[in-house]
N, C-alpha and C positions, 0 to 999 in steps of 0.2 A: 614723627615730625619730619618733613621734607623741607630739605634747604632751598634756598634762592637757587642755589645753582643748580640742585635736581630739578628745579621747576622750570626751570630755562633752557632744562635740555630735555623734560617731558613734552614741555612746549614744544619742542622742533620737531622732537621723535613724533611726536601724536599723528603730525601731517607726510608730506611727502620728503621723502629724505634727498639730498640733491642725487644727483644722476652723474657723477664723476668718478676718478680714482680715487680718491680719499674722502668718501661723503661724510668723515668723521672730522676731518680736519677744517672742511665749508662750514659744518654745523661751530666747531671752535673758533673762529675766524669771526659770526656772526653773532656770535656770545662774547669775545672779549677773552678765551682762555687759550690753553695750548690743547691741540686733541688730544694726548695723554689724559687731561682734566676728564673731557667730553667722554671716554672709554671708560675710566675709572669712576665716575658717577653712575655710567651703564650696569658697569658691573657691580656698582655698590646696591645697585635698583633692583637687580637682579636676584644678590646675595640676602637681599633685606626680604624678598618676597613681594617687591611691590609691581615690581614687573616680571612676569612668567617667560614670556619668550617675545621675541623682535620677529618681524615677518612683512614680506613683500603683499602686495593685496595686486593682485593682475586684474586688469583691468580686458579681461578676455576681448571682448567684441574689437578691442581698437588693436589688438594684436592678431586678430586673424580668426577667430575663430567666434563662428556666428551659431555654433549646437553645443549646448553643455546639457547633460541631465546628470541628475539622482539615480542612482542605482541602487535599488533595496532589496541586500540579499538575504536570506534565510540559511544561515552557514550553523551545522552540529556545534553547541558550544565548546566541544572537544577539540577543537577546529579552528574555532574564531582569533585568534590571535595569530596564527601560523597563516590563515589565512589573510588577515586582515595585513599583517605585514607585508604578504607576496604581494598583493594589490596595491599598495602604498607604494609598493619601488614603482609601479607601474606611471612611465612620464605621460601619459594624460590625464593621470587621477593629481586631484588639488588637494583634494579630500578624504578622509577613510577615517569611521568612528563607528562605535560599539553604541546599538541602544538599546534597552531591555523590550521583546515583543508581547504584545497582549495576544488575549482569544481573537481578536477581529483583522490584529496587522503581526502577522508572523515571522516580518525579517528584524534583525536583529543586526546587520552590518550594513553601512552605506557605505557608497560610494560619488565621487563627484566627475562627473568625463568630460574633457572640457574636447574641441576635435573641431576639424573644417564646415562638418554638416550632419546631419541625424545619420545619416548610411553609416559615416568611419565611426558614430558613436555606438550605431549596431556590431558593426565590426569588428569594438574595440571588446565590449562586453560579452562577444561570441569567442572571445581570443581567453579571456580570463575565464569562462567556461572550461574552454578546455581543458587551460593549464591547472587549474584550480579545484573544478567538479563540483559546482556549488551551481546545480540547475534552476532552484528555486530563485527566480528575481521578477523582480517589473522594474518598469523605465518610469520616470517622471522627468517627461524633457519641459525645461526653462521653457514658456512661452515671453514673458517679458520681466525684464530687467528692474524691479519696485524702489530698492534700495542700496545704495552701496556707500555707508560711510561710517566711520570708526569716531569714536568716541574720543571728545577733547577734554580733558583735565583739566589744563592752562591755556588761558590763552597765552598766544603768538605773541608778544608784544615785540617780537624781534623782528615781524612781517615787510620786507618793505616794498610788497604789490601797491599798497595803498597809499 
């Protein structure tokens, strides 16, 4: 069962969180509580299992960077963790997950490269070559942008654009 007040700050969370120093205390302030409240329900959403993790969603193209691809690597399962780790600290990867490969599609680790233009994404992948030794990949560069939106539970009713 989810209270009023987890639903008022599922509400908030769902959308974009404000853009300040204390985007916990805006979200309090626009619900009626103290941001202590607003943490402490986070963390009770958290402890309950009903929310897994909090995360920024970039909005790449409007921040600079107009070449993102997929990177599908073929990394020795013996590997895959230690690998997939190195590549995760890497700051142009967004992304990095494990998927089981068939007969037909043989890599088993991706990657996401977000970068200024297709060259530094070539660049970037020829860098974790090296460091890495994980030769087997293809590129699937983003041609266009389909969908970019996260899933609302409650509405807003705290919205006041409208």
């Amino acid at each position: 069962m989810v209270t009023d007040l987890e639903k008022k700050v599922i509400s908030i969370i769902q959308g974009d969180i404000p853009i300040s120093a204390r985007p916990y205390r805006d979200i309090a302030e626009r619900i009626g509580v103290d941001e202590q409240a607003v943490l402490q329900v986070m963390r009770g959403l958290s402890e309950k299992g009903l929310i897994r993790r909090y995360g920024a969603t970039l909005r790449h193209q409007k921040s600079g960077f107009t070449a993102n691809v997929m990177v599908a690597w073929q990394v020795d399962e013996d590997r895959i963790h230690e690998v997939g780790h190195e590549m995760a600290r890497h700051e142009a990867i967004s992304h990095c997950y494990r998927r089981s490969p068939d007969e037909k599609w043989p890599y088993n680790l991706y990657t996401m490269i977000h970068a200024r233009d297709r060259q530094s994404c070539h660049e970037i992948a020829d860098e974790l070559v090296k460091k890495d030794g994980v030769k087997n990949y293809t590129m699937l560069f983003s041609e266009k942008e389909l969908k970019k939106t996260s899933m609302v539970y409650f509405e807003d009713e705290f919205d006041t654009d409208e």
